[in-house]
C-alpha positions in Angstrom: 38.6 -36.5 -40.6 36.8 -39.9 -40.7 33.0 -40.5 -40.9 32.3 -41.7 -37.3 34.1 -38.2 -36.4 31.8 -36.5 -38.2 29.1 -38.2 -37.6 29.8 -37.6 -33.9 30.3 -34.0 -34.2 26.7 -33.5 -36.0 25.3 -35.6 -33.0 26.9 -33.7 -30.8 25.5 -30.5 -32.1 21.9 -32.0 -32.8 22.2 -33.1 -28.7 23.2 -29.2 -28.0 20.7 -27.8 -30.6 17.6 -29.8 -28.8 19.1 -28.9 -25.5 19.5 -25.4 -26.2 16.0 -25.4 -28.0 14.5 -27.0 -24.8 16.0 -24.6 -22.5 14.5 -21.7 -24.3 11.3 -23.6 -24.3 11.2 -23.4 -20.8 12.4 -20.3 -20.2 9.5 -18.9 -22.6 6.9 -21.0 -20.1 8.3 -19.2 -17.5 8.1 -16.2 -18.3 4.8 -16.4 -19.3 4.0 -17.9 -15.7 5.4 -15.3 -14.0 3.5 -12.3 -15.7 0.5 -14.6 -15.3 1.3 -14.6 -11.3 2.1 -10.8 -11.4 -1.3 -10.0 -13.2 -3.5 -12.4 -10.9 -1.4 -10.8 -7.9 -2.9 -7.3 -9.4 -6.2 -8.0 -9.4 -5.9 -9.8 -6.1 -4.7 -6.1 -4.8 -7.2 -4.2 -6.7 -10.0 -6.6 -5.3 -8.9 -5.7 -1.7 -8.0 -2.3 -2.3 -11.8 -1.8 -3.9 -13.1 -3.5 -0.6 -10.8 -1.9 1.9 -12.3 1.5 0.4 -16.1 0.4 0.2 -16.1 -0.1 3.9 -14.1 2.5 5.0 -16.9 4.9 3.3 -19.1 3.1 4.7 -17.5 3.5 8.8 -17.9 6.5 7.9 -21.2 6.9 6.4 -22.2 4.8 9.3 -23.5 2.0 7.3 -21.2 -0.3 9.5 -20.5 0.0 13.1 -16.9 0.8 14.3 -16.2 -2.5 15.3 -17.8 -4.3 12.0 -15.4 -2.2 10.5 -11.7 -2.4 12.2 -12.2 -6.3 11.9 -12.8 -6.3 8.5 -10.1 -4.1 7.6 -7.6 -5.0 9.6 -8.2 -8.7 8.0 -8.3 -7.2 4.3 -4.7 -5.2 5.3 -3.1 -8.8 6.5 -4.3 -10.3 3.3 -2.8 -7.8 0.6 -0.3 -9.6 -0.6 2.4 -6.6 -0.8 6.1 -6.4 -0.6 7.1 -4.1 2.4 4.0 -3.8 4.0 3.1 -0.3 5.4 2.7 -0.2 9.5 -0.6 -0.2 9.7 -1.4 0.1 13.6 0.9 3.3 13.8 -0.8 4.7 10.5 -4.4 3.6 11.7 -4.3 3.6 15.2 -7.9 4.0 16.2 -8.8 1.4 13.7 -5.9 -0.9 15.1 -6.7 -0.1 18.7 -10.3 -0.9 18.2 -9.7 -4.1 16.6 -7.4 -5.7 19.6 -10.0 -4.6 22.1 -13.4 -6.4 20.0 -11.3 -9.1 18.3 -11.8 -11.5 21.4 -15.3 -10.9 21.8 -17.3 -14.0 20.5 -19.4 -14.1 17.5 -21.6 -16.3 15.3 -23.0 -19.3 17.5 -20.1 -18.6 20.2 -22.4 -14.7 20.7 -25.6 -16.8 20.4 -24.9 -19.0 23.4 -24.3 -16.2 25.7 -27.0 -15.0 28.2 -28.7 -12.3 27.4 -26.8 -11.0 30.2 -23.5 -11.6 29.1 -24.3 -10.0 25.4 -25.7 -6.9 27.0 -22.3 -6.5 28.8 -20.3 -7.2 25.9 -22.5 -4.7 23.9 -22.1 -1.8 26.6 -18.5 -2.3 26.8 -17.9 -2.7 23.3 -20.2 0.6 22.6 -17.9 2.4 24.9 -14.9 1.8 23.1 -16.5 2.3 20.2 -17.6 5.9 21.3 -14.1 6.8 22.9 -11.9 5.8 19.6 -14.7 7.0 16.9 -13.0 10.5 15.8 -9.6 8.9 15.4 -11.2 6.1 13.9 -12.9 8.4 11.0 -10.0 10.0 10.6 -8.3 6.8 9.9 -11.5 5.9 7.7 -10.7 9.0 5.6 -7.0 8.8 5.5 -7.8 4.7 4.1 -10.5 6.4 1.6 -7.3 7.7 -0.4 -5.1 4.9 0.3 -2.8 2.8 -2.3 -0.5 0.2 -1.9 
């Protein structure tokens, strides 16, 4: 074997060697990336979960009115960034129904803007769905109280 042949086999393995260093580099980075991702998807669910049980006690202690409630937690169940999310309007379907009924109703400046009127009649009718769905809606409350993802 000549020199330049063995000189081209040592470059050849010092070209694999860096290669094979580098890809195990990378690999290392992401595999540290991907627990990082995991961990902050974690506490991202714990965050929600701990919020999706404060105000469910709190429907239910009546610390938040029905409708407060069901668009609040309908919002925190679409946010929980799960795999094979649960059904949620056919396991909470007062809480579900409530929230389609009150979800058009404006709020904020939109509410302010009304006539006192037009508020009034949006409270009435608002009240009354709150009063026809407010035992299934505890008892979707409670059945939340214990939920996990």
């Amino acid at each position: 074997m000549s020199s330049i042949t063995i000189l081209l086999i040592f470059a050849a393995f010092v070209i694999i060697a860096s290669l094979a260093f580098y890809a195990g580099k990378l690999l290392f980075m992401l595999n540290k990336q991907n627990k990082k991702m995991a961990r902050t998807k974690q506490q991202r669910v714990e965050r929600l979960m701990e919020s999706i049980h404060t105000i469910s006690m709190a429907v239910e202690q009546q610390q938040c009115n029905l409708s407060e409630g069901s668009i609040r937690l309908y919002h925190l169940h679409e946010s929980l960034p799960i795999d094979d999310k649960p059904d949620y309007e056919s396991h909470y379907p007062g809480l579900y129904a409530l929230y389609a009924k009150v979800s058009d109703l404006p709020t904020h400046e939109a509410r302010d803007k009304l006539s006192t009127l037009e508020r009034k009649t949006q409270d009435v009718a608002r009240e009354a769905l709150e009063s026809e769905l407010e035992s299934q809606i505890l008892k979707d409350v409670a059945k939340l109280r214990a939920f996990t993802p």
